[in-house]
N, CA, C and O atoms as a Tripos MOL2 file, in Angstrom:
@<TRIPOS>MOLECULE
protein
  268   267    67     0     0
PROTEIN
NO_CHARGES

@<TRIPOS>ATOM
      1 N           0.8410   -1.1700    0.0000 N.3       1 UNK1
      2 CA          0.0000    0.0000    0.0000 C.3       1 UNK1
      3 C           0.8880    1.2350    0.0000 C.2       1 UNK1
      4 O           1.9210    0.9780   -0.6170 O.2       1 UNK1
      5 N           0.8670    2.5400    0.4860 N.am      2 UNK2
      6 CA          1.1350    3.6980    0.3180 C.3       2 UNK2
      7 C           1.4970    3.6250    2.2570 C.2       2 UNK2
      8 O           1.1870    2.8600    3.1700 O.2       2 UNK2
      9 N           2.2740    4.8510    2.1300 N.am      3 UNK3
     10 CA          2.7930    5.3640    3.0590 C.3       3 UNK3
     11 C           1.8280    6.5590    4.5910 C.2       3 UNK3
     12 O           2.1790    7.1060    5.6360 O.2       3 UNK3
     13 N           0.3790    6.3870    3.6820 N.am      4 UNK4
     14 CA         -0.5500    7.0710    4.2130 C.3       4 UNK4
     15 C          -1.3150    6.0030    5.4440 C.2       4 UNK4
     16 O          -1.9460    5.0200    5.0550 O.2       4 UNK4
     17 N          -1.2170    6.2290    6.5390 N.am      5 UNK5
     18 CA         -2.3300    5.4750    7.5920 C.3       5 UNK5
     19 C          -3.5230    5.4720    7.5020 C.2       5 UNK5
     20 O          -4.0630    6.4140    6.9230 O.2       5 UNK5
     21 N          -3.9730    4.8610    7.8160 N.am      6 UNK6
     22 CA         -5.6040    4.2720    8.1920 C.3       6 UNK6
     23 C          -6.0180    5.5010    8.8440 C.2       6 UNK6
     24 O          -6.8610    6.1450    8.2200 O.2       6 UNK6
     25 N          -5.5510    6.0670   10.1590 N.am      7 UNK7
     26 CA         -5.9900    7.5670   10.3280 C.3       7 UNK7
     27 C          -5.8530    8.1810   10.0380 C.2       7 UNK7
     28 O          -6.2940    9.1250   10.6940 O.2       7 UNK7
     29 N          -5.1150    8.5490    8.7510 N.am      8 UNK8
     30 CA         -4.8600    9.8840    8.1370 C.3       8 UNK8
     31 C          -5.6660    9.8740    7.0040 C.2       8 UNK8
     32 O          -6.2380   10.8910    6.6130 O.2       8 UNK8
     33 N          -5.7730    8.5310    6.3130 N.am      9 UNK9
     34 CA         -7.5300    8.1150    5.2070 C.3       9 UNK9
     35 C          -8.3690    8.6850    5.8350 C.2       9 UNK9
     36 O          -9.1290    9.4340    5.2200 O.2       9 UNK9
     37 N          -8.4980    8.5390    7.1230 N.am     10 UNK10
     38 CA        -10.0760    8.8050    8.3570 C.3      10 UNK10
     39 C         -10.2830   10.2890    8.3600 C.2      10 UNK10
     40 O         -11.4140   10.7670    8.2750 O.2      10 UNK10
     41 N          -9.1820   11.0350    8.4590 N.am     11 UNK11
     42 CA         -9.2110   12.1890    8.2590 C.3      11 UNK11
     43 C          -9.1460   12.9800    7.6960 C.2      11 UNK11
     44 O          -9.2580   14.1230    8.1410 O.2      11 UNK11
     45 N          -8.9070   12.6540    6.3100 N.am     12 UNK12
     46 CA         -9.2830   13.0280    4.7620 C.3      12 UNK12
     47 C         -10.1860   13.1600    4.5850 C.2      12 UNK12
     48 O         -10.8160   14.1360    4.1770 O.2      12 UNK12
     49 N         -10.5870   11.7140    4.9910 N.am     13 UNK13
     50 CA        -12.6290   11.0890    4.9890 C.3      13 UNK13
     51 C         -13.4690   12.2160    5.1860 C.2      13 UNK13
     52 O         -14.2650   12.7160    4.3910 O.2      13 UNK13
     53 N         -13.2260   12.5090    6.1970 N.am     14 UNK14
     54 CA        -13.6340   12.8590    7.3620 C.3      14 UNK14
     55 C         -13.9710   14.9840    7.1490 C.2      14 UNK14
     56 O         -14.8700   15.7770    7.4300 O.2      14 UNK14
     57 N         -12.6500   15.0250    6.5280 N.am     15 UNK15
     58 CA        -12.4670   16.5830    6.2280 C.3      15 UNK15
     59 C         -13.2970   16.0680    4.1690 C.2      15 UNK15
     60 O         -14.2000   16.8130    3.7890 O.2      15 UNK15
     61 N         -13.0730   15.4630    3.6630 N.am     16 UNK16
     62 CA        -14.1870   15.6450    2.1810 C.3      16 UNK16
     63 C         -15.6120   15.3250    2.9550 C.2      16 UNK16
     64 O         -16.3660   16.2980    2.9140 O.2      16 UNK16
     65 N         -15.9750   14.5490    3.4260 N.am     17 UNK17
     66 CA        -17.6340   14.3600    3.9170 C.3      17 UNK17
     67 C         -17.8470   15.6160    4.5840 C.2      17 UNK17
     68 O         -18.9370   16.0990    4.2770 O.2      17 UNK17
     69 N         -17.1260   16.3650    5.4550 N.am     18 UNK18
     70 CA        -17.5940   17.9190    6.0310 C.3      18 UNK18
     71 C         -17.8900   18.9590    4.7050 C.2      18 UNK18
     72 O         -18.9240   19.5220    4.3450 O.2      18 UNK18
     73 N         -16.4150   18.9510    4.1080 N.am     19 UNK19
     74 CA        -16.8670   19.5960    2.5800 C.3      19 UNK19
     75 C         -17.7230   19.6560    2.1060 C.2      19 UNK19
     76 O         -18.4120   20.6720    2.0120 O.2      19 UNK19
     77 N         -17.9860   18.4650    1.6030 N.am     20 UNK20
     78 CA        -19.3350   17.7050    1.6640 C.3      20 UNK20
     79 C         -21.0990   18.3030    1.7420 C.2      20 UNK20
     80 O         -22.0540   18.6620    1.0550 O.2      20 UNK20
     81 N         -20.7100   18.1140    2.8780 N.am     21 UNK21
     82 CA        -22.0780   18.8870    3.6880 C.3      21 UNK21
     83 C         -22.3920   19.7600    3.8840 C.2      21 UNK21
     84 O         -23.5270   19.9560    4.3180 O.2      21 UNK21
     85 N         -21.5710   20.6560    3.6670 N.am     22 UNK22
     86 CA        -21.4140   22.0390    4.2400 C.3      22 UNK22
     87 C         -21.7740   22.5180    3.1940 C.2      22 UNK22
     88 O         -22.5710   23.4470    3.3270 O.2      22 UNK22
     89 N         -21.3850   22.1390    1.7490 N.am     23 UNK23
     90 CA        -22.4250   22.0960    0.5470 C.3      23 UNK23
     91 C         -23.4500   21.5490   -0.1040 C.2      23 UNK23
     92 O         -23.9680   22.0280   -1.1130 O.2      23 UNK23
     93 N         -23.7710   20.5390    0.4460 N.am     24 UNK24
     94 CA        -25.0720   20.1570   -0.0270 C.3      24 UNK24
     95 C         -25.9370   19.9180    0.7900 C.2      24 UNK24
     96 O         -25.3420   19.6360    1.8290 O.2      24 UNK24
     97 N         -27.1500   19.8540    0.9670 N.am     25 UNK25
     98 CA        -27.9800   19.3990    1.5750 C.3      25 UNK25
     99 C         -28.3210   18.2620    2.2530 C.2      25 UNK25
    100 O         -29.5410   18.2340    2.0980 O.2      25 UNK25
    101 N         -27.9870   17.1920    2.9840 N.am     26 UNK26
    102 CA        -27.2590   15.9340    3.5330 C.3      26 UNK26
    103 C         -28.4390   15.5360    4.6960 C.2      26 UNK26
    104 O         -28.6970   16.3680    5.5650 O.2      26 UNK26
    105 N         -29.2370   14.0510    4.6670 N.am     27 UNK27
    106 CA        -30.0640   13.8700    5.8900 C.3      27 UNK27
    107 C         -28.7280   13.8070    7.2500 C.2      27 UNK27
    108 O         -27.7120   14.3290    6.7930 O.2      27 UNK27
    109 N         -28.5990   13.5160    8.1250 N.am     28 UNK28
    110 CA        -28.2280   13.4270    9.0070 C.3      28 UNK28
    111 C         -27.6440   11.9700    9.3860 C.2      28 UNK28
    112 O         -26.5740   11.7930    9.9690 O.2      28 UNK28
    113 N         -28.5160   10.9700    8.9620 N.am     29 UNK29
    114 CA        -28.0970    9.5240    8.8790 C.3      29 UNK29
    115 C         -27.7490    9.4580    8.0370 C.2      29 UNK29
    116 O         -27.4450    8.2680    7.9590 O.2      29 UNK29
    117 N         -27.2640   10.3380    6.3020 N.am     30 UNK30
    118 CA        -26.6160    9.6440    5.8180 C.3      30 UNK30
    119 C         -25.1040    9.9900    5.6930 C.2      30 UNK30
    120 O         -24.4760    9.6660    4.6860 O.2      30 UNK30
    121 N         -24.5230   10.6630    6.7460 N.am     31 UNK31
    122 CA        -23.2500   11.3200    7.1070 C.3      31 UNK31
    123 C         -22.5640   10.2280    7.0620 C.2      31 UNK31
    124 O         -21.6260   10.4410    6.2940 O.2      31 UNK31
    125 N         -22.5040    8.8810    7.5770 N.am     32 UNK32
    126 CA        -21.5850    7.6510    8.2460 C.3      32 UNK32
    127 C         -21.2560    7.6940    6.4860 C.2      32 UNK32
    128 O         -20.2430    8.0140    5.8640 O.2      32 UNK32
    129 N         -22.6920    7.1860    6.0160 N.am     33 UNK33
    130 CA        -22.2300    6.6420    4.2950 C.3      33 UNK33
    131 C         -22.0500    7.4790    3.8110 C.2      33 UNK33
    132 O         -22.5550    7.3070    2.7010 O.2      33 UNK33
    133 N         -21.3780    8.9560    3.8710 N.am     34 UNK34
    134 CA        -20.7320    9.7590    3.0780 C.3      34 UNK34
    135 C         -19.4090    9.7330    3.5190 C.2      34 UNK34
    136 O         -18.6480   10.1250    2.6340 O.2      34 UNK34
    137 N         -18.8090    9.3960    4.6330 N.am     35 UNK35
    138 CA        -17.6090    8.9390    5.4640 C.3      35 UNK35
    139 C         -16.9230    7.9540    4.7230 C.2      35 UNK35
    140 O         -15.8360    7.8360    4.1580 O.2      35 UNK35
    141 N         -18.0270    7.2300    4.9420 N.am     36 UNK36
    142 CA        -17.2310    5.7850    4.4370 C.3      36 UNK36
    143 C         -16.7740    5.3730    2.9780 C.2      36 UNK36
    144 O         -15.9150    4.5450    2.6770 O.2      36 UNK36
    145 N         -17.7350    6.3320    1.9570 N.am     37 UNK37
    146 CA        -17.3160    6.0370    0.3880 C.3      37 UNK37
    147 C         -16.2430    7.1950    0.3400 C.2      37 UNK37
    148 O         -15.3840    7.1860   -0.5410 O.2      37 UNK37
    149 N         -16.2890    8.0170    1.1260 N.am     38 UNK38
    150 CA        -14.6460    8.6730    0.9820 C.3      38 UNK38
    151 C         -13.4430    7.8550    1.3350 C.2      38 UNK38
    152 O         -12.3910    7.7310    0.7090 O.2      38 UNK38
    153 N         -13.7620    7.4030    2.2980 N.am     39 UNK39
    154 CA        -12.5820    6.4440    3.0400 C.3      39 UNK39
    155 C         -11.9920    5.3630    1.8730 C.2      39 UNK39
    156 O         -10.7910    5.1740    1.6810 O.2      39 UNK39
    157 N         -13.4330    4.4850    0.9030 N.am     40 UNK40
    158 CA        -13.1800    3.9080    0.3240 C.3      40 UNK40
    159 C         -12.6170    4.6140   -1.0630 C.2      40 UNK40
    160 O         -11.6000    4.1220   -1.5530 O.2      40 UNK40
    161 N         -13.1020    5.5020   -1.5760 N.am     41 UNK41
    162 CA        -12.3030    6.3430   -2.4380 C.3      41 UNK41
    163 C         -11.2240    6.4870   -2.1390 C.2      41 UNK41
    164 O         -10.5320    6.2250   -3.1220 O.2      41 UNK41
    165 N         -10.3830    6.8820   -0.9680 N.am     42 UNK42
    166 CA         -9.0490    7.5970   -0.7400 C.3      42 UNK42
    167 C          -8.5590    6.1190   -0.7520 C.2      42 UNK42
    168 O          -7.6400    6.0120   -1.5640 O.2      42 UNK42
    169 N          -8.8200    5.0660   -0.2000 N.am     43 UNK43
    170 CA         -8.0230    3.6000   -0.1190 C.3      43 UNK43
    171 C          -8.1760    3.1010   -1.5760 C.2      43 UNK43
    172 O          -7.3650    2.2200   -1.8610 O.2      43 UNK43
    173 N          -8.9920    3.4430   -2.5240 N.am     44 UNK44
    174 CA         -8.8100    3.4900   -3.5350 C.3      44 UNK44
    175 C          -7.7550    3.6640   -4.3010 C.2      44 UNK44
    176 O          -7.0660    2.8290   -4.8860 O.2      44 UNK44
    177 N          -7.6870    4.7120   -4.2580 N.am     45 UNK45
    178 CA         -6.5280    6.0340   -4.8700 C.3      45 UNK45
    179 C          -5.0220    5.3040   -4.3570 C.2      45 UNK45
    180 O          -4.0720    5.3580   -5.1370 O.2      45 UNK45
    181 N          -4.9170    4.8560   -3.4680 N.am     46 UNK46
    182 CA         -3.5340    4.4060   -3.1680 C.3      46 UNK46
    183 C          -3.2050    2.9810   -3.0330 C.2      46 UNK46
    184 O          -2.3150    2.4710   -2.3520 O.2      46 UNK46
    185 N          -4.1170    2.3970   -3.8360 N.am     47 UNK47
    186 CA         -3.9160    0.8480   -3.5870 C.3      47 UNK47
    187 C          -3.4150    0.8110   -5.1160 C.2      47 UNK47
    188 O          -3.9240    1.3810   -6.0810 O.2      47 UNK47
    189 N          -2.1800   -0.0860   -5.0680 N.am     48 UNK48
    190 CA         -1.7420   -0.4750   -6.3660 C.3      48 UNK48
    191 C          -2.7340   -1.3770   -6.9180 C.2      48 UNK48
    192 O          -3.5010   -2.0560   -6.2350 O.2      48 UNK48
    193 N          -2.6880   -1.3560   -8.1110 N.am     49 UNK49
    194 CA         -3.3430   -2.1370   -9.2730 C.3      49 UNK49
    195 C          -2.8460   -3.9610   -9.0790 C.2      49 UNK49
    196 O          -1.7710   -4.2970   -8.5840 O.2      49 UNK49
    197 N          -3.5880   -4.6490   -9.4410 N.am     50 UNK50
    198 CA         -2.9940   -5.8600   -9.0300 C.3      50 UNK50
    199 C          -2.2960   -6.2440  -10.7800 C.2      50 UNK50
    200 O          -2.5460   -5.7080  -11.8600 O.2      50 UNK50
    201 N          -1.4470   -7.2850  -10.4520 N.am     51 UNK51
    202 CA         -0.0650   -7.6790  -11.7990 C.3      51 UNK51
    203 C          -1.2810   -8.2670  -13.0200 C.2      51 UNK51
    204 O          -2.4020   -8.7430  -12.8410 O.2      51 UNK51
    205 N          -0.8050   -8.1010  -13.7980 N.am     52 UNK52
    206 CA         -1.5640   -8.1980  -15.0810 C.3      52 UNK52
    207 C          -1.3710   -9.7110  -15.4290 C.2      52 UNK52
    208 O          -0.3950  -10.4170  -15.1740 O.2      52 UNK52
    209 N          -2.3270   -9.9850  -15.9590 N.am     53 UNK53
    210 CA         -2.3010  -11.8600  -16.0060 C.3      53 UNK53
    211 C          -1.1740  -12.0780  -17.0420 C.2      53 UNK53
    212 O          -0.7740  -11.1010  -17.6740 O.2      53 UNK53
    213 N          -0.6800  -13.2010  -17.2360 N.am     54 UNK54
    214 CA          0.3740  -13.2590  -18.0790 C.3      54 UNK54
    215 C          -0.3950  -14.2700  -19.0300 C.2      54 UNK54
    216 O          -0.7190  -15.2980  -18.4350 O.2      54 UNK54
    217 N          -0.7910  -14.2190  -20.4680 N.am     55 UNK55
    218 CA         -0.9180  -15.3090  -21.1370 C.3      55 UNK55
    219 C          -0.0150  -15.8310  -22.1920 C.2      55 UNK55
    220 O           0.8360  -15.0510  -22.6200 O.2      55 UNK55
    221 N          -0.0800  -17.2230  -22.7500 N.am     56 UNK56
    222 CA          0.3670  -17.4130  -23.6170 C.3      56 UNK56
    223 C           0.4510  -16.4350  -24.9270 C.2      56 UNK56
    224 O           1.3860  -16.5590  -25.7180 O.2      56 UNK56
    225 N          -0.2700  -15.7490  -25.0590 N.am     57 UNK57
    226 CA         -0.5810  -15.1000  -26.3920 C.3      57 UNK57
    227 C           0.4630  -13.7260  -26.0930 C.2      57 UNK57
    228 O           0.9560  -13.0300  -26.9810 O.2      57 UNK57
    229 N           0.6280  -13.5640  -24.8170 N.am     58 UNK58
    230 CA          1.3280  -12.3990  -24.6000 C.3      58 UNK58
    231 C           2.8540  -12.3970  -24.7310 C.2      58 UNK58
    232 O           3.6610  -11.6210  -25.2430 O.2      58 UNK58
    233 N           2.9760  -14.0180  -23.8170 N.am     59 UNK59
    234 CA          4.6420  -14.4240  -23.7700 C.3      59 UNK59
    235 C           5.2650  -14.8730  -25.2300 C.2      59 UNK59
    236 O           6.3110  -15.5050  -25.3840 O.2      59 UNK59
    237 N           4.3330  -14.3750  -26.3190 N.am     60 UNK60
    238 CA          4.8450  -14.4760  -27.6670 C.3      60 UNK60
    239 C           4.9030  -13.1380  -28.2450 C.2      60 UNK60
    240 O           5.2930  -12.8490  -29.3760 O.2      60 UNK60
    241 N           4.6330  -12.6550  -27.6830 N.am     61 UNK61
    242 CA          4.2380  -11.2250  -28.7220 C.3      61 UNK61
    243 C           5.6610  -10.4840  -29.2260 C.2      61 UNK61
    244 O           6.5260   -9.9760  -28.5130 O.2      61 UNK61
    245 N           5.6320  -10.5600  -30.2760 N.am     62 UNK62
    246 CA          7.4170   -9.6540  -30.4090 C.3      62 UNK62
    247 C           7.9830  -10.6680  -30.9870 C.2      62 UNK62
    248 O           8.3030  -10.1650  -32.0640 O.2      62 UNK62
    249 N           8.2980  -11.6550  -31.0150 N.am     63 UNK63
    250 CA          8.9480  -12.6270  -31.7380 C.3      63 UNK63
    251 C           8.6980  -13.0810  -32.9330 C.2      63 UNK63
    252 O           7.6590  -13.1510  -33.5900 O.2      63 UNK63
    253 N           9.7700  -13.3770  -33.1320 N.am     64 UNK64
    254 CA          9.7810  -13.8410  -34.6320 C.3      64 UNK64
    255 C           9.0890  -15.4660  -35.0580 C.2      64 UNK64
    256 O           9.8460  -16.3580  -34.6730 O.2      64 UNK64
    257 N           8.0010  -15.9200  -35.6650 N.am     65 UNK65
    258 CA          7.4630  -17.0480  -35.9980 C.3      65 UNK65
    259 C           8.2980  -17.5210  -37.2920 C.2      65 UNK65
    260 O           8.5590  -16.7370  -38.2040 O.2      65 UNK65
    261 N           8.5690  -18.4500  -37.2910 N.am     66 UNK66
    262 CA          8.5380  -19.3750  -38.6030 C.3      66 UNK66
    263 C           7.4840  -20.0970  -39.3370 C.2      66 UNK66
    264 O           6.6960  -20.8900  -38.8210 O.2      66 UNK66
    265 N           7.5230  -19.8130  -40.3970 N.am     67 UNK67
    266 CA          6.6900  -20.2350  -41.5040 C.3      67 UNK67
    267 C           6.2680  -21.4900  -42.1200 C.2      67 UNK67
    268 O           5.5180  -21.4780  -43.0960 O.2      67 UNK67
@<TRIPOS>BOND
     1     1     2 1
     2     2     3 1
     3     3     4 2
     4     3     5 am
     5     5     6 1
     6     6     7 1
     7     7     8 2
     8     7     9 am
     9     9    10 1
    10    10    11 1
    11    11    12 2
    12    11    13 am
    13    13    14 1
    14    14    15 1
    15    15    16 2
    16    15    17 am
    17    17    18 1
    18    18    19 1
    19    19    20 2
    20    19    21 am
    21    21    22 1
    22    22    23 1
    23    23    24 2
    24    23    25 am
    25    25    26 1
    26    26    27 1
    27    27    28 2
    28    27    29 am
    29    29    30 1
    30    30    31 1
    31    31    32 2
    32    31    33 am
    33    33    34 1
    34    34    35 1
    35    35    36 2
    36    35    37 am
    37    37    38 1
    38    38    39 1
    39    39    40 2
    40    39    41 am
    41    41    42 1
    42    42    43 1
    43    43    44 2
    44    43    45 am
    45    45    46 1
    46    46    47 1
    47    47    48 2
    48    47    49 am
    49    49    50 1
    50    50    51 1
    51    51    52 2
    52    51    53 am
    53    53    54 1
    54    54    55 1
    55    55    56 2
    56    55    57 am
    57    57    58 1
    58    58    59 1
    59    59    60 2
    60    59    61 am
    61    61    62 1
    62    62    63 1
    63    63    64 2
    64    63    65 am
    65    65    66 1
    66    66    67 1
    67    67    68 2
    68    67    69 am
    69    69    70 1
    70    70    71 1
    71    71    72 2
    72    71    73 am
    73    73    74 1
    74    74    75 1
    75    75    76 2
    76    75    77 am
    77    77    78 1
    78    78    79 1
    79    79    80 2
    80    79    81 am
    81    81    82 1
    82    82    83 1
    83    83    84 2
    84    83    85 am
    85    85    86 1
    86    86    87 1
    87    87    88 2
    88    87    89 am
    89    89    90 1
    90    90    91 1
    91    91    92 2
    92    91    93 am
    93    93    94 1
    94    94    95 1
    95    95    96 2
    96    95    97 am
    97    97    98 1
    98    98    99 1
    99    99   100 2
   100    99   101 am
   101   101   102 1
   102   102   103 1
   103   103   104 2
   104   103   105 am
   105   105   106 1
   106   106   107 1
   107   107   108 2
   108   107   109 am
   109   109   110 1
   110   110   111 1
   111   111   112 2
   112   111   113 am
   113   113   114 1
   114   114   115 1
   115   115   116 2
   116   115   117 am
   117   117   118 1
   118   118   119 1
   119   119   120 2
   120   119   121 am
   121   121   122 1
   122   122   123 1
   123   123   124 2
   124   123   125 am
   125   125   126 1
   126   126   127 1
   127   127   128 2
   128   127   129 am
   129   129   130 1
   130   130   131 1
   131   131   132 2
   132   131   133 am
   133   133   134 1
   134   134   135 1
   135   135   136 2
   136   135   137 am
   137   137   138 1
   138   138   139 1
   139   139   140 2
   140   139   141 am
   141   141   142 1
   142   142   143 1
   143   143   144 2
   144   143   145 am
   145   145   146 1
   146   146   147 1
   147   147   148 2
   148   147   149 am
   149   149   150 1
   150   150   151 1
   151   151   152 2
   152   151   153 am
   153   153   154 1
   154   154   155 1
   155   155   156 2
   156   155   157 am
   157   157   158 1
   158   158   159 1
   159   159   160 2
   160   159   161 am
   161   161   162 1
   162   162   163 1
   163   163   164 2
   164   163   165 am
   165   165   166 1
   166   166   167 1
   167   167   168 2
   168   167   169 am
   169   169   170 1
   170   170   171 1
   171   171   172 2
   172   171   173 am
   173   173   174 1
   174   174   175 1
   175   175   176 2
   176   175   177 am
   177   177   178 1
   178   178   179 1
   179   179   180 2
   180   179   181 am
   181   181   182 1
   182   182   183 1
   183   183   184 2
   184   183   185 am
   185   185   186 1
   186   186   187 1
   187   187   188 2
   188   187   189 am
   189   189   190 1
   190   190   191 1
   191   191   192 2
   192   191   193 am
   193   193   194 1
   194   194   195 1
   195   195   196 2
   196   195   197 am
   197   197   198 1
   198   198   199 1
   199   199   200 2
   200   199   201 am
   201   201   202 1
   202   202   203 1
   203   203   204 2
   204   203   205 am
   205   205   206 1
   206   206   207 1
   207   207   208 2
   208   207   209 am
   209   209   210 1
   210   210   211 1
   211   211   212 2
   212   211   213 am
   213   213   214 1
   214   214   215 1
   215   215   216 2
   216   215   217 am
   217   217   218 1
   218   218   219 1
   219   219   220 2
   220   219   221 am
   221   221   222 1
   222   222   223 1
   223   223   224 2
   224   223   225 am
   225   225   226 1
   226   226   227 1
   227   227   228 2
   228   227   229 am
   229   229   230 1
   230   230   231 1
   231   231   232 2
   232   231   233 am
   233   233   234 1
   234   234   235 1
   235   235   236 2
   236   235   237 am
   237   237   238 1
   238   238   239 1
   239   239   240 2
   240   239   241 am
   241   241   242 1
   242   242   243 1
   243   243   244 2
   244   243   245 am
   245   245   246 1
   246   246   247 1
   247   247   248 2
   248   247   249 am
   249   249   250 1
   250   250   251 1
   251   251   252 2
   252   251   253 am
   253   253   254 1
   254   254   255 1
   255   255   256 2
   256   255   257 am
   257   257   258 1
   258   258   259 1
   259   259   260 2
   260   259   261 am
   261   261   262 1
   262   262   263 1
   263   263   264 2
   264   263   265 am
   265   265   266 1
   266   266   267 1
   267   267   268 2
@<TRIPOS>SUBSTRUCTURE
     1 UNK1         2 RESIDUE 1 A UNK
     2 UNK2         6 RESIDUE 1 A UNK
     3 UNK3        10 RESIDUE 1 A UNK
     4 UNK4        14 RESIDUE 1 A UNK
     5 UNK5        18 RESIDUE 1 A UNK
     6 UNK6        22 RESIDUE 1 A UNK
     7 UNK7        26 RESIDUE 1 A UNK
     8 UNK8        30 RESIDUE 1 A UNK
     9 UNK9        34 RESIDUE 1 A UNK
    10 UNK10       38 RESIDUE 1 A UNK
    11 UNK11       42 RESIDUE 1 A UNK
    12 UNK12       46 RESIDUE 1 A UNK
    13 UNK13       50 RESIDUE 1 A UNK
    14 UNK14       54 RESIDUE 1 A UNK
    15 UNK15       58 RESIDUE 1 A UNK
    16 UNK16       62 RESIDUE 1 A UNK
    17 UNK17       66 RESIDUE 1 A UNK
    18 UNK18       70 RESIDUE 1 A UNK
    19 UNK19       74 RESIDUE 1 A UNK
    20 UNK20       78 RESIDUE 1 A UNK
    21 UNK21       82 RESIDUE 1 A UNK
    22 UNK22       86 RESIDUE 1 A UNK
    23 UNK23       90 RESIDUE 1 A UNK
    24 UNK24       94 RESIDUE 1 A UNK
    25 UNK25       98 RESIDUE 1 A UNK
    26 UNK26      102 RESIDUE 1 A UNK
    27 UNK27      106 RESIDUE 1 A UNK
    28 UNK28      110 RESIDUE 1 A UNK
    29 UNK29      114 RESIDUE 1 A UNK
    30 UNK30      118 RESIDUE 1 A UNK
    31 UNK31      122 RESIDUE 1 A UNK
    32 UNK32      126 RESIDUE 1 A UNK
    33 UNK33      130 RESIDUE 1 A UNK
    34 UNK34      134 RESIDUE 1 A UNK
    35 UNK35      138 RESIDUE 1 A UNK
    36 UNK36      142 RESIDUE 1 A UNK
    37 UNK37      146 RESIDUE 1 A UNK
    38 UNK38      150 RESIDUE 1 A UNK
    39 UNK39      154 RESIDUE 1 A UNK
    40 UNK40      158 RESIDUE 1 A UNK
    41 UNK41      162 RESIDUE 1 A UNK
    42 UNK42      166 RESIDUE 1 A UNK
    43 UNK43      170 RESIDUE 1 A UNK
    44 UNK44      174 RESIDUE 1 A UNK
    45 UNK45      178 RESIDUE 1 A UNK
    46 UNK46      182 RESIDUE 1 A UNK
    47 UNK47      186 RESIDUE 1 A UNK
    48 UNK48      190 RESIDUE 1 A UNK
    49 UNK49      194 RESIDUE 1 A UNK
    50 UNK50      198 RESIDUE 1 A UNK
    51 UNK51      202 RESIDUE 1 A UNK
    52 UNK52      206 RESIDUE 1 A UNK
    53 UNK53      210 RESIDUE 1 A UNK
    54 UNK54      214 RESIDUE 1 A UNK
    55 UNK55      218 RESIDUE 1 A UNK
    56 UNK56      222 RESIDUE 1 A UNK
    57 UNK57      226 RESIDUE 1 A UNK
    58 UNK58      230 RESIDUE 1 A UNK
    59 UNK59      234 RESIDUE 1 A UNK
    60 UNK60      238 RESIDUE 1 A UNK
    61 UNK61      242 RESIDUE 1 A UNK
    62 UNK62      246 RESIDUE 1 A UNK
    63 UNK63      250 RESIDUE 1 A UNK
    64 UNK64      254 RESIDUE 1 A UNK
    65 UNK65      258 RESIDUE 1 A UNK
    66 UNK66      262 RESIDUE 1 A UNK
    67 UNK67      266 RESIDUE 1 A UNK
């Protein structure tokens, strides 16, 4: 992962969901789930991509075939 903590995601979270609200119009219960898809956005953003499958068709590509 990235060099960023779990509480410092929380408090990203935490400071975009205030943003957030402070501009739009927001029920009150749905504050947690505006928390939490930030949280998951920002853990998003810093999670590497997982390794790309390797196929046969790939471990040829570039080479020279015979005829």
């Amino acid at each position: 992962m990235s060099d960023i903590s779990t509480n410092e995601l929380r408090l990203l979270a935490a400071k975009i969901a205030t943003s957030y609200v402070q501009a739009n119009p927001v029920a009150s219960d749905h504050l947690t789930g505006i928390i939490r898809v930030a949280y998951q956005g920002l853990r998003h953003c810093i999670t590497p991509p997982p390794a790309p499958a390797v196929t046969a068709r790939n471990r040829h590509r570039g080479r020279a075939t015979s005829a």
